[in-house]
MDTraj code that builds the backbone (N, CA, C; nanometers):
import mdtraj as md
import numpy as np

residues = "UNK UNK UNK UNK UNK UNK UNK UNK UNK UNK UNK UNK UNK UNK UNK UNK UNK UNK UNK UNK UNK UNK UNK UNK UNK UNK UNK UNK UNK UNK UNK UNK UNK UNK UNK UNK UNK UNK UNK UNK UNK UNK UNK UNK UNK UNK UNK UNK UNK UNK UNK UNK UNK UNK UNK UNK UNK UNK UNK UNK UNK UNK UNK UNK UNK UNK UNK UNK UNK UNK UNK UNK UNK UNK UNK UNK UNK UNK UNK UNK UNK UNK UNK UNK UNK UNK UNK UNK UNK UNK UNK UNK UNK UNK UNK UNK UNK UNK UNK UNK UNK UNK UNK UNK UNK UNK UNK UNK UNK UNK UNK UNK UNK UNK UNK UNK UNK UNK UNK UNK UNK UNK UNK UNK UNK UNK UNK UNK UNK UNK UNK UNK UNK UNK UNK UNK UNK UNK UNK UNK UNK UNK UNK UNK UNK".split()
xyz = np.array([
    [0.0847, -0.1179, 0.0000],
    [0.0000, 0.0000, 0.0000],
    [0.0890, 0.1241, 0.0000],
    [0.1214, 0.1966, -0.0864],
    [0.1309, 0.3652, -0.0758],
    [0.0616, 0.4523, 0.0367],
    [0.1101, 0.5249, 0.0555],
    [0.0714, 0.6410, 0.1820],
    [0.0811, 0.7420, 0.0930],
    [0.0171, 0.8346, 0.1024],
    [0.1247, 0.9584, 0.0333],
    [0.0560, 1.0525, 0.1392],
    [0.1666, 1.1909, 0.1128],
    [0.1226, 1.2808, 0.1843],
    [0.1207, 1.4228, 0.0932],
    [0.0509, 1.4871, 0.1551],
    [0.0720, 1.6020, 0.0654],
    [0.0282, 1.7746, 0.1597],
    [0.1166, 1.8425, 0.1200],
    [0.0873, 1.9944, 0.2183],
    [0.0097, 2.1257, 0.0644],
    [-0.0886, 2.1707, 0.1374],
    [-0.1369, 2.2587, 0.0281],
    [-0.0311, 2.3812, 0.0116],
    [0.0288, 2.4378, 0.0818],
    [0.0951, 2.5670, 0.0973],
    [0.2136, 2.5818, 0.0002],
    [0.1859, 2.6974, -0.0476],
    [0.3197, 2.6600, -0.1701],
    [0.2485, 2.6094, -0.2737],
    [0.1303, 2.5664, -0.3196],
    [0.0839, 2.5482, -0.4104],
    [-0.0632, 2.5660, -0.5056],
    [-0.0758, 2.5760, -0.6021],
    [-0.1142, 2.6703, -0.6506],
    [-0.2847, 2.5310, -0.6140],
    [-0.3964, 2.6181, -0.6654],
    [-0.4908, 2.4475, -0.6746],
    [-0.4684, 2.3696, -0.7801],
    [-0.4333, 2.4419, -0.8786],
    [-0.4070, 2.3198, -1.0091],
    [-0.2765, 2.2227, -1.0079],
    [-0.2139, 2.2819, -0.9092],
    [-0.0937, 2.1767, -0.9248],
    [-0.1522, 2.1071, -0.7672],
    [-0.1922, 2.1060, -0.6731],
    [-0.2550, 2.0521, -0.5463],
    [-0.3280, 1.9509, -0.6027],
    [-0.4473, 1.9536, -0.6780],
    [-0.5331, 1.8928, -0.7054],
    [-0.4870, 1.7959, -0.8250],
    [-0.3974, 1.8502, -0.9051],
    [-0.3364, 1.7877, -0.9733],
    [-0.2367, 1.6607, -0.9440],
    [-0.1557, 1.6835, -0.8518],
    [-0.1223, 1.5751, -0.7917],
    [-0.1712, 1.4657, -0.7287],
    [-0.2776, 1.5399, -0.6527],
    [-0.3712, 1.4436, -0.5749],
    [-0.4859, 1.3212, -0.6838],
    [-0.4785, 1.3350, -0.8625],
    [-0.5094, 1.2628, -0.9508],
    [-0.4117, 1.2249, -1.0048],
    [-0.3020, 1.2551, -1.0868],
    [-0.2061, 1.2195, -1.1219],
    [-0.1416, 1.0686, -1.0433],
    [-0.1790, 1.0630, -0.9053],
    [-0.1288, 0.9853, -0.8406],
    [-0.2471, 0.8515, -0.7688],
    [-0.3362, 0.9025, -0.8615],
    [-0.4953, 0.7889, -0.8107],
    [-0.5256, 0.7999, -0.6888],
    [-0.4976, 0.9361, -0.6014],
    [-0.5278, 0.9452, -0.4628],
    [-0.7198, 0.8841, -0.5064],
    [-0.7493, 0.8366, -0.3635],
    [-0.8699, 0.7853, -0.3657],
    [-0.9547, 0.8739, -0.2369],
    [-0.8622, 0.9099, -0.1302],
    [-0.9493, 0.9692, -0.0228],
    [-0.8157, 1.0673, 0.0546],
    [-0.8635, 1.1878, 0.0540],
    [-0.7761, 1.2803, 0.1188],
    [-0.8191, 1.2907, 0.2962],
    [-0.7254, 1.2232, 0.3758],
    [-0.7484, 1.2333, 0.5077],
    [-0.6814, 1.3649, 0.5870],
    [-0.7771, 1.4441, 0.5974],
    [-0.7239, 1.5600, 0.7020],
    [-0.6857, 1.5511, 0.8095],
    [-0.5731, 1.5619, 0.8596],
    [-0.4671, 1.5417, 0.9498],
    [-0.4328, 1.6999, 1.0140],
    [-0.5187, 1.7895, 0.9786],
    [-0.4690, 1.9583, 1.0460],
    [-0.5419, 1.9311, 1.1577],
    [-0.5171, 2.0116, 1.2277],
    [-0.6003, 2.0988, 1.3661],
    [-0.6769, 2.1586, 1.3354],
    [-0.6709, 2.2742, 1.2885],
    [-0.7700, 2.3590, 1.2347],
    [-0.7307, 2.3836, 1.0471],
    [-0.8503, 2.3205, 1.0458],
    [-0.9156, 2.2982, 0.9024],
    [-1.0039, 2.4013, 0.8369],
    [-1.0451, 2.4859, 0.9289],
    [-1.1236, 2.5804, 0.9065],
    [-1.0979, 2.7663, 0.8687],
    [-0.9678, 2.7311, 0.8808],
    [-0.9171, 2.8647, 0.8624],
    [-0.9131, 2.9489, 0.6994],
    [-0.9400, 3.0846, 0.7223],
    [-0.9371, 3.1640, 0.5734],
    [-0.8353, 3.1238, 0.5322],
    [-0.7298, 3.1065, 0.6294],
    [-0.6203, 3.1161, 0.5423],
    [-0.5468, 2.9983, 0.4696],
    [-0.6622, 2.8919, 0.4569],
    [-0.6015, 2.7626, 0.3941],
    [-0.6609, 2.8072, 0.2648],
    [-0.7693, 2.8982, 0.1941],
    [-0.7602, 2.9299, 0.1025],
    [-0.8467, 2.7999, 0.0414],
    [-0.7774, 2.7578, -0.0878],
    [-0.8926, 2.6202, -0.1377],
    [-0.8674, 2.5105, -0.0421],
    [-0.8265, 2.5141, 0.0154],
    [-0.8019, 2.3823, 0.1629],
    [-0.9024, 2.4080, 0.2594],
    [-0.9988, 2.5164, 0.2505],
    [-1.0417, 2.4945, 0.3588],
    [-1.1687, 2.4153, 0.3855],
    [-1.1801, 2.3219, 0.4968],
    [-1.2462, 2.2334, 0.4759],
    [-1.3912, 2.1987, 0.4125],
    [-1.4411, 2.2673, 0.4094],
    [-1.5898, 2.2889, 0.3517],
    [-1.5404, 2.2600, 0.1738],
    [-1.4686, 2.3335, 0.1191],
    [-1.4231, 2.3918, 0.0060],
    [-1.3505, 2.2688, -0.0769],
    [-1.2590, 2.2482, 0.0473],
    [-1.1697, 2.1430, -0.0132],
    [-1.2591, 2.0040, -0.0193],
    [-1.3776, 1.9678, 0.0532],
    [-1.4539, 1.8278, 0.0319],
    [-1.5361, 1.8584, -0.0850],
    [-1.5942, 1.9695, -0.1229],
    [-1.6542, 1.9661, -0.2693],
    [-1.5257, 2.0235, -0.3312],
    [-1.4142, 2.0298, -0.3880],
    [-1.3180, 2.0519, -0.4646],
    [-1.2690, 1.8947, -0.5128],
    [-1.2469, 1.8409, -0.4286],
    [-1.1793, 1.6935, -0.4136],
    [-1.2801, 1.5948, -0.4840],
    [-1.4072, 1.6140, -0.4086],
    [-1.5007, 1.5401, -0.5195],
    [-1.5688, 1.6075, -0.6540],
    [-1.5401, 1.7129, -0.6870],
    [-1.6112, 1.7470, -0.8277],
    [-1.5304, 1.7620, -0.9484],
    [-1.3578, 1.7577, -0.8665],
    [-1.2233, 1.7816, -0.9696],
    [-1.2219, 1.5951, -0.9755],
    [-1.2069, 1.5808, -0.8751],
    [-1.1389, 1.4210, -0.8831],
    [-1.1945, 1.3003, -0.8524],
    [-1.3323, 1.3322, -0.8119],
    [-1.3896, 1.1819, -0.7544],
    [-1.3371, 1.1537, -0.6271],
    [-1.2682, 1.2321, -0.5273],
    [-1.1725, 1.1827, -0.4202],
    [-1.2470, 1.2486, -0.3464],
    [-1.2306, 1.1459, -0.2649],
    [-1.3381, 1.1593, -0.0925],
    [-1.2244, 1.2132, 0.0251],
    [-1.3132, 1.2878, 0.1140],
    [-1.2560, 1.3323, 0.2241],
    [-1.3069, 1.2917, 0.3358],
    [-1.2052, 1.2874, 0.4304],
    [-1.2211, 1.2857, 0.6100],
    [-1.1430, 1.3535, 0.6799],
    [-1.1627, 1.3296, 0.7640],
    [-1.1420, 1.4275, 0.9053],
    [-1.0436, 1.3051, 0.9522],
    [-0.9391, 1.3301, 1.0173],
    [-0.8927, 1.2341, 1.1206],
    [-0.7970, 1.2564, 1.2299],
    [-0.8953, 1.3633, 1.3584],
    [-0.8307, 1.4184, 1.4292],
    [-0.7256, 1.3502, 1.5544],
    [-0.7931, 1.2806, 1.5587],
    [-0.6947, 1.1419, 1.6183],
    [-0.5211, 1.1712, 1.5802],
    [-0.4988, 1.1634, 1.4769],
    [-0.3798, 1.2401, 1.3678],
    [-0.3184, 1.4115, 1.3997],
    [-0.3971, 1.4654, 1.4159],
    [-0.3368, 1.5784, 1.4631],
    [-0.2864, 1.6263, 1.6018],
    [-0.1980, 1.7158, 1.6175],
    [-0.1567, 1.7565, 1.7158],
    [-0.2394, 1.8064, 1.8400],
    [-0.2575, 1.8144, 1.9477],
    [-0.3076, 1.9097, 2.0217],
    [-0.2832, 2.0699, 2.0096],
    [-0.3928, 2.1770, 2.0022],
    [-0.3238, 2.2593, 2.0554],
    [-0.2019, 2.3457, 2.1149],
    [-0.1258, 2.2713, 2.2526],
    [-0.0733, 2.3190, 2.3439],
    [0.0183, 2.2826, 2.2575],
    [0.0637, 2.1571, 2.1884],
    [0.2126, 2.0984, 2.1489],
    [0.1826, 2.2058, 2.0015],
    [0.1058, 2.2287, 1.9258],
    [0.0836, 2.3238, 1.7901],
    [0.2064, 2.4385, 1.8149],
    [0.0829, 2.5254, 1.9586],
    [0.1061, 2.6635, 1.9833],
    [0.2889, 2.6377, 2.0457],
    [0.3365, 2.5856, 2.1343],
    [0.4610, 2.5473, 2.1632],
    [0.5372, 2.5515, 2.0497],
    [0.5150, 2.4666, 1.9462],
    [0.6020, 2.4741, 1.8513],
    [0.6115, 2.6402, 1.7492],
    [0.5093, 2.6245, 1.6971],
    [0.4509, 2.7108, 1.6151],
    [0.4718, 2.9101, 1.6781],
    [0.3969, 2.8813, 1.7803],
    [0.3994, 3.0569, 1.7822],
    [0.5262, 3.0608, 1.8921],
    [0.5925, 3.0135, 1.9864],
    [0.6617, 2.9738, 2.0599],
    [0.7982, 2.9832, 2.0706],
    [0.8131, 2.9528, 1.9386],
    [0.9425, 2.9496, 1.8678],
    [1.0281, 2.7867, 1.8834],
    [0.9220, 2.6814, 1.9194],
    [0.9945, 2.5782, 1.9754],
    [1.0772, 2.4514, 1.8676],
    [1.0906, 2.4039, 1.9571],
    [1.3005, 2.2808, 1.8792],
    [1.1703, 2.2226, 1.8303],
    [1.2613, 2.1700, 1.7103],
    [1.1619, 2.0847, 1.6428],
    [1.1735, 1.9090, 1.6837],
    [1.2665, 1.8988, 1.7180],
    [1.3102, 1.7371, 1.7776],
    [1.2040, 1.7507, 1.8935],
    [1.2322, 1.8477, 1.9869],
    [1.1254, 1.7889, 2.1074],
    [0.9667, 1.7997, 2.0545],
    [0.9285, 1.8707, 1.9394],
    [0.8070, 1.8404, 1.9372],
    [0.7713, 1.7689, 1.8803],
    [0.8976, 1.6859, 1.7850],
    [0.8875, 1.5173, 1.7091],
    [0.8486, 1.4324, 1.8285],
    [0.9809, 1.4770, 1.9404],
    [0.9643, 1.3305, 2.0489],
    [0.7806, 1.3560, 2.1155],
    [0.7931, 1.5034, 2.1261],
    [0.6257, 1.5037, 2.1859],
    [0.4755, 1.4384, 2.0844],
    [0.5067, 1.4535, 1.9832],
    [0.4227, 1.4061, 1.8563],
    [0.4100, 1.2771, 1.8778],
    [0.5175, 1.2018, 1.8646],
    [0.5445, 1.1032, 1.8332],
    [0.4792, 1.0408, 1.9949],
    [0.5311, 1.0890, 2.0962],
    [0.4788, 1.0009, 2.2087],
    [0.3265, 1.0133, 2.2427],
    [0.2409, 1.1388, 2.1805],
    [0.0794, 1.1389, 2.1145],
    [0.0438, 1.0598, 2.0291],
    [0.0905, 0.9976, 1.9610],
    [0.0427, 0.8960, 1.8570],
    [0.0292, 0.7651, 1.9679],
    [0.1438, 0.7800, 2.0063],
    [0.1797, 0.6145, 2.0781],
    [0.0386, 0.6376, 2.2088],
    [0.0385, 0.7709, 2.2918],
    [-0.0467, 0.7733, 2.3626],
    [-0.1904, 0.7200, 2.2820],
    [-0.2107, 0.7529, 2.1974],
    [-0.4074, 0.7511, 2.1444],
    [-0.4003, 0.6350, 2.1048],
    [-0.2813, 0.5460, 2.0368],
    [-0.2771, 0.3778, 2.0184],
    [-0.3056, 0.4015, 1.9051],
    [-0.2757, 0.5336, 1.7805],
    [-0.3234, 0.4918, 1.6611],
    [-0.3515, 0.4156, 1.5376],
    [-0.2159, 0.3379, 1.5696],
    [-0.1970, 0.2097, 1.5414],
    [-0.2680, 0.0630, 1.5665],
    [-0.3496, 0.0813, 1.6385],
    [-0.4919, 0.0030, 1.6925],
    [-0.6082, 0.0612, 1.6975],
    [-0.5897, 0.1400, 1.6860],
    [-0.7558, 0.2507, 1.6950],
    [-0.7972, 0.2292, 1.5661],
    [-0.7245, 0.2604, 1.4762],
    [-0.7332, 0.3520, 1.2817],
    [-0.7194, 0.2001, 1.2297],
    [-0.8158, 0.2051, 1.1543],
    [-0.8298, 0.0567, 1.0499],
    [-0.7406, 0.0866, 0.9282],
    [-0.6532, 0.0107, 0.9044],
    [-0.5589, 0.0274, 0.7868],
    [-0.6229, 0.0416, 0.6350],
    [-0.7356, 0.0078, 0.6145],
    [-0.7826, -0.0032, 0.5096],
    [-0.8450, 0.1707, 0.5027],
    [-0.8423, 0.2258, 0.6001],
    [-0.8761, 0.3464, 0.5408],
    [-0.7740, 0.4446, 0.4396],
    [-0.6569, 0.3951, 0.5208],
    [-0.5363, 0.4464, 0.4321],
    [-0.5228, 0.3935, 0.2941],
    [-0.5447, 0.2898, 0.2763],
    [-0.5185, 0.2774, 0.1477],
    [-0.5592, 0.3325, 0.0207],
    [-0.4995, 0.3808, -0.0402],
    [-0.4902, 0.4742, -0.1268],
    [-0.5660, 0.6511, -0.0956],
    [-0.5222, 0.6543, 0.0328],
    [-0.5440, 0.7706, 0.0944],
    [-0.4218, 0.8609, 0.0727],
    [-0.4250, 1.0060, 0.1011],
    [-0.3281, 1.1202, 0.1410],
    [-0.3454, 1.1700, 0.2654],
    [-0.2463, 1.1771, 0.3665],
    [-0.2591, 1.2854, 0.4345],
    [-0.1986, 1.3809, 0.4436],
    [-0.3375, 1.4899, 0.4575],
    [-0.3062, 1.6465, 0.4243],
    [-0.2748, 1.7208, 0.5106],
    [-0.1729, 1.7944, 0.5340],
    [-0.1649, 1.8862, 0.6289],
    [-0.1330, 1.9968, 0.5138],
    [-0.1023, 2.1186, 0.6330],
    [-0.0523, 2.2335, 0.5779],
    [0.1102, 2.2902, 0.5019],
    [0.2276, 2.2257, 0.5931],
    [0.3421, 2.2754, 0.5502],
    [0.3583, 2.2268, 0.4015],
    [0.4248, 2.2934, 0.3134],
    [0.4795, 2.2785, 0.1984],
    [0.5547, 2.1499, 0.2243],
    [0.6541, 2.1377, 0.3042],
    [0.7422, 1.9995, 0.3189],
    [0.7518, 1.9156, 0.4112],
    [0.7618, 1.7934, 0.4063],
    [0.7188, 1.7126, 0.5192],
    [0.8575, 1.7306, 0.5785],
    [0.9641, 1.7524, 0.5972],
    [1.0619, 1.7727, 0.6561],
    [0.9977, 1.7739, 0.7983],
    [0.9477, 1.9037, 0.8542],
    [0.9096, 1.9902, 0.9766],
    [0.7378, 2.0091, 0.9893],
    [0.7253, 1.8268, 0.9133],
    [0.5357, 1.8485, 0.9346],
    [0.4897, 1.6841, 0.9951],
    [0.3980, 1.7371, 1.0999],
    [0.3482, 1.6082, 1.1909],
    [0.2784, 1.4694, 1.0491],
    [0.2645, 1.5104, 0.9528],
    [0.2059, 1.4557, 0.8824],
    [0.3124, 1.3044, 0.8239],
    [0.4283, 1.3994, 0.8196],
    [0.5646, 1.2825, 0.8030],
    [0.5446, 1.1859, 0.9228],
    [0.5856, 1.2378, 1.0627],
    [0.5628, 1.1454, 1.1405],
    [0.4357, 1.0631, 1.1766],
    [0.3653, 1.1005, 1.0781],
    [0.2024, 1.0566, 1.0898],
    [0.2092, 0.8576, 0.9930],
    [0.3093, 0.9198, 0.9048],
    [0.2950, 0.8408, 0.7958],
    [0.4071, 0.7183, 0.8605],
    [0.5430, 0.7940, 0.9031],
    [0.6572, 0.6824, 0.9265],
    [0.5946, 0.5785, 1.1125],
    [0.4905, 0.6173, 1.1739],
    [0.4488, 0.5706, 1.3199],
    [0.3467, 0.4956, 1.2098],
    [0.2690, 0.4758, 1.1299],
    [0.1672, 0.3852, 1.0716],
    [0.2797, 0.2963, 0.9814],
    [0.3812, 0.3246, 0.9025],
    [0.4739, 0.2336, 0.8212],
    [0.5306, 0.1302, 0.9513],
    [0.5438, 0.1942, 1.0605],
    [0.6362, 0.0917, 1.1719],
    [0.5431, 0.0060, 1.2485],
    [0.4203, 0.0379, 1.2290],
    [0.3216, -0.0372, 1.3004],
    [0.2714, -0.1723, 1.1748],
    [0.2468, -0.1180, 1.0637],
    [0.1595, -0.2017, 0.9965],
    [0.2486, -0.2115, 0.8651],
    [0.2263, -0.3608, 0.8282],
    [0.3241, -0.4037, 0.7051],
    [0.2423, -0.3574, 0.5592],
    [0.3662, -0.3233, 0.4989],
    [0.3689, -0.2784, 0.3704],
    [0.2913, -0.1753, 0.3263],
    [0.3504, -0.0956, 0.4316],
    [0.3060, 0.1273, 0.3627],
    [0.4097, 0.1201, 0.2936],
    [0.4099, 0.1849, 0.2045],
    [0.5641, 0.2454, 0.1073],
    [0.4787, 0.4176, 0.1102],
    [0.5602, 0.5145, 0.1684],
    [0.5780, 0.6403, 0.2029],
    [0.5616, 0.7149, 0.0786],
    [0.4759, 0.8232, -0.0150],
    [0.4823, 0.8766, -0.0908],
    [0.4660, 1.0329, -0.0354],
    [0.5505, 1.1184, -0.0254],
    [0.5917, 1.2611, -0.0013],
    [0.4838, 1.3138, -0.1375],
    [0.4086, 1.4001, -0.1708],
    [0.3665, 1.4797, -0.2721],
    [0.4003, 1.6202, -0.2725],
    [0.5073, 1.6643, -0.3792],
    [0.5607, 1.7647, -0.3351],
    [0.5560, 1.8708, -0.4908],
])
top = md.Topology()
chain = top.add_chain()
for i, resn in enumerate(residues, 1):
    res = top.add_residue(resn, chain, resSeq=i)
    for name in ("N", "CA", "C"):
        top.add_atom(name, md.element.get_by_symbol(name[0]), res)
traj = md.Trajectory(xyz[None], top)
C-alpha cells in the first residue's frame, strides 16, 4: 500500500489537485487541527470536500486522532519551539491515542494525508505516515511535493 502525503501551501490548486489525480489518490485524510481557517484558502475544509469530489472523484475525512493538540501546535509554532522535542512530543501522542490500533488500515489505502506545511521535513504529517509504516506491514511512504 502507498501512503502519500501532501501539504497545500506553496501550491497553486491546479498543481494541489493535480497531484492528488495524477497519483490515483482515492481519499484525502485531514490530518490539520484547524481545518477551518481563511487562510487555507482552497483547503479549507468545507471547500476542499466539494473541490476533491467534483475535480477528482476523491473523498474526504477528518482524522483528528492524527493531529496535534493545541498546546504541542502553539509550543512549537507561535513559541518558537526545537523541532526534535516536538517530534519526540508528537510522536509520544500517537503512541499515547494507540493509533496504530484505533485507525483501520484499510482506510489508508490509497489515501493522502493532508496537512498544511509545503514539506514534510518539519510536518506532523511525516511522522504521521513513518508511526503507521512501523506499526503495519507494507506502507511504502509517498511525499507529494
Amino acid at each position: 500500500m502507498t501512503l502519500y502525503t501532501i501539504g497545500f501551501t506553496q501550491k497553486n490548486a491546479e498543481r494541489f489537485f493535480g497531484l492528488l489525480m495524477d497519483h490515483g489518490v482515492q481519499r484525502v485524510l485531514d490530518v490539520r487541527l484547524n481545518n477551518r481557517s481563511q487562510l487555507a484558502g482552497f483547503a479549507k475544509r468545507d471547500d476542499l470536500r466539494f473541490f476533491l469530489q467534483a475535480l477528482g472523484g476523491i473523498g474526504y475525512q477528518e482524522v483528528p486522532q492524527l493531529a496535534p493538540t493545541a498546546h504541542l501546535l502553539d509550543d512549537y509554532k507561535k513559541q518558537g519551539g526545537d523541532w526534535g522535542v516536538y517530534e519526540r512530543q508528537f510522536r509520544a501522542l500517537l503512541n499515547e491515542r494507540q493509533v496504530s490500533t484505533t485507525l483501520d488500515p484499510a482506510l489508508f489505502d490509497g489515501a493522502c494525508l493532508l496537512c498544511s506545511e509545503a514539506s514534510p521535513r518539519h510536518c506532523h504529517r511525516r511522522l504521521v505516515a513513518e508511526h503507521l509504516q512501523a506499526h503495519w506491514e507494507g506502507i511504502r511512504i509517498q511525499h507529494l511535493e
